[in-house]
C-alpha positions, 0 to 999 in steps of 0.5 A: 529784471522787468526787460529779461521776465519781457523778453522770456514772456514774449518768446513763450508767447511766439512759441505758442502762436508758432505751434498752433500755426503748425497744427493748423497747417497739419488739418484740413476743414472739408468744404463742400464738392470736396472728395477724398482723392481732391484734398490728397491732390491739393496737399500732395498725398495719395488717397491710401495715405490720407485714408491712413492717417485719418483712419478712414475704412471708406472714401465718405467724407462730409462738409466740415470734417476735419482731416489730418493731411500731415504728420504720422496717423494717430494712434490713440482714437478717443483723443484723436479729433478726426478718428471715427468714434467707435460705436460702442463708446458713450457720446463725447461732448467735443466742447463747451458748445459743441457736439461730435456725432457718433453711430447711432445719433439723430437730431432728435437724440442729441436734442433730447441729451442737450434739453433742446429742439431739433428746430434750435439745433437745424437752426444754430447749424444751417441744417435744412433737413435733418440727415447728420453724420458720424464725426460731424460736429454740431453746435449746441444752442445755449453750451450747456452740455448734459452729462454722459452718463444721462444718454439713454440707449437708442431703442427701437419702439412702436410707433409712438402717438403724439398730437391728434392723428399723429405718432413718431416711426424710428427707423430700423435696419433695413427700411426704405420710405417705401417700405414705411410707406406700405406700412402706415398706407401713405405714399413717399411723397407724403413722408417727404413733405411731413418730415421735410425730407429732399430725398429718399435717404434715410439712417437707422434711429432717425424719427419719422413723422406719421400723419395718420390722419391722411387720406390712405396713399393710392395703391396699383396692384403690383404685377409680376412681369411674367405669369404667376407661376414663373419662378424667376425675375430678371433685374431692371433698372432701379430694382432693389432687393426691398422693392423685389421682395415686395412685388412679389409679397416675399422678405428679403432675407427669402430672396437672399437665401433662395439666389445663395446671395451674400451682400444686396448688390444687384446688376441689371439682367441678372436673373432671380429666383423668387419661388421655391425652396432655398438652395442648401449648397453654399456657392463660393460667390454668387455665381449670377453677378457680374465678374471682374473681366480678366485684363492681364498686363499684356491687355492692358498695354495693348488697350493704351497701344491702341488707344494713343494710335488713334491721337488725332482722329477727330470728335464725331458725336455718336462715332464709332470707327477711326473715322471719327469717334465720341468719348463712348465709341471711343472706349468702346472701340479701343477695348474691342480691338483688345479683345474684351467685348463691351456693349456700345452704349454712352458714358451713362451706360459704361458707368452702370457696368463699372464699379469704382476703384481707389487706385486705378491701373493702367487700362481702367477708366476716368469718369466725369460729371456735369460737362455739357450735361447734368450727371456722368458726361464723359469717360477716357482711359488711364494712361499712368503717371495721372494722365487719360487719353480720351475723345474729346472737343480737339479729338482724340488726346491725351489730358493732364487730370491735374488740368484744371477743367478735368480735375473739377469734373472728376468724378471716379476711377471704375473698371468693367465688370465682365460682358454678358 
């Protein structure tokens, strides 16, 4: 009897480690670099499959996120690790020790939920600064968890005194540092360097430090480009609706009802009305942005016709012709004698005209980052079957983007929105 209550033991507890070995090899930790289409490369699945069985409604993902990369999507969210909590649940401590982030949570929050420090809680996870995001999971110092039912709601207040000279902001929808800035009278920079930030992003309910104690940031009198009773404002680079709106001391929701504006997407050279009175017609789209080129399937096999015409033609930096092309001349050449006109510039300035793309035709284009250069370096053209054709060191060829140098520098599928 002693042999046979071993042996059954033994069994339970190779069952056991075997079906936990199977649930390890259905998740996948995120690592940082990774990106949706690089872990649907590396386990064999599409980025749509990959989006569907972890119920993903954008391509965001983040260092430590656990992702189901087999198996059937999961149909009961609360009980799902990697499905994004809806807003509206209370806050669900994932274990003993640790935290799942939901919509709404700053460092400060939990912090206060878990009768602890933001320092404890950057310090226990490695964190420099205090952007977090929804699903990530955070290590509570000490493991104690507070109850659920003592989470008291985000409320947007005042800003609130704290020591001499200085009080607490919560950001609301709609902020930027710069309109914090022009707030409280104190530069970006200075918001920065007090709340330890490295860049300009910030997120709805984080706290920010205020030292109203310092001296007032230097103002310049903002200029319009044109004279005061111009009435439009053509969009540079870098502009945004917030940054137009205070330049010319009006809202945004002003500007948006005044161009018939939908979301806050803005292109370059797009022209703005800034004065007057709202247009009362409701315009199917906003008939100043960029549209779509139409490329028919007949266009787009003749984009490739052409293109693989030209293998062999050798590398010539800043060519243009079938004498010799660069990655951009290349593009832009082969979409010209296709008959769809797109300005000669570089693979910086094709990827400001481009928006991306989840599945690509074939036609579209294949941008790369940090080749011999820091940011968008190169761009070929989708062939099909995961393959590009593009100017490259050998001259014009066509490339794997399983290859190995490309499928590290890969960076996105775009399409170009239409000429002006």
């Amino acid at each position: 009897m002693r042999k046979l209550a071993y042996g059954v033991l033994t069994a339970a507890s190779l069952t056991v480690l075997m079906n936990a070995q199977e649930a390890e090899a259905s998740t996948y930790q995120v690592k940082s670099g990774d990106s949706l289409w690089k872990v649907a490369q590396t386990h064999s699945l599409s980025v749509a499959k990959l989006k569907e069985l972890n119920h993903l409604q954008s391509d965001l993902i983040f260092p430590n996120q656990v992702l189901r990369v087999e198996g059937t999507p999961q149909t009961v969210p609360v009980s799902n690790p990697i499905v994004q909590t809806p807003p509206t649940q209370p806050a669900q401590p994932v274990s003993g020790s640790t935290y799942r982030v939901v919509s709404g949570d700053s460092l400060s929050k939990i912090a206060t939920q878990f009768k602890t420090t933001v320092s404890a809680l950057q310090s226990a996870n490695g964190l420099s600064g205090t952007l977090i995001f929804v699903n990530q999971t955070l290590t509570i110092p000490g493991g104690t968890n507070a109850p659920v039912s003592s989470v008291t709601p985000v409320v947007t207040p005042p800003p609130v005194s704290t020591n001499a000279g200085q009080s607490n902001y919560t950001v609301v929808s709609g902020d930027s540092l710069s309109r914090i800035g022009l707030q409280f009278k104190v530069s970006v920079q200075q918001l920065k360097d007090w709340n330890g930030l490295s860049s300009d992003r910030i997120f709805v309910g984080q706290k920010l430090l205020i030292n109203t104690s310092a001296s007032p940031a230097p103002t310049t009198p903002v200029t319009p480009p044109s004279a005061p009773t111009t009435s439009e404002y053509t969009v540079v680079s870098g502009d945004s609706l917030s940054k137009i709106a205070v330049q010319f001391k009006t809202t945004i929701a002003n500007l948006k009802a005044l161009n018939n504006l939908s979301s806050d997407f803005l292109s370059v050279g797009q022209k703005l009305k800034v004065q007057g009175t709202a247009i009362v017609t409701t315009p199917v789209a906003n008939p100043t942005a960029p549209k779509p080129p139409v490329v028919t399937g007949t266009q787009a096999q003749k984009i490739v016709q052409i293109a693989q015409s030209f293998i062999g033609v050798p590398y010539v930096w800043g060519g243009s012709t079938p004498a010799g092309f660069d990655c951009s001349g290349f593009i832009h050449y082969v979409y010209k004698q296709a008959g769809i006109s797109v300005p000669r510039t570089n693979s910086k300035g094709m990827d400001a005209r481009s928006y991306y793309l989840d599945q690509p035709q074939v036609g579209d284009l294949v941008f790369f980052a940090n080749t011999y250069t820091s940011g968008i370096s190169h761009l070929g053209i989708y062939i099909g079957n995961n393959q590009f054709i593009h100017a490259g060191s050998k001259g014009i060829t066509v490339t794997s983007l399983n290859d190995s140098y490309w499928k590290k520098h890969f960076d996105s599928y775009k399409r170009f929105y239409s000429a002006d």
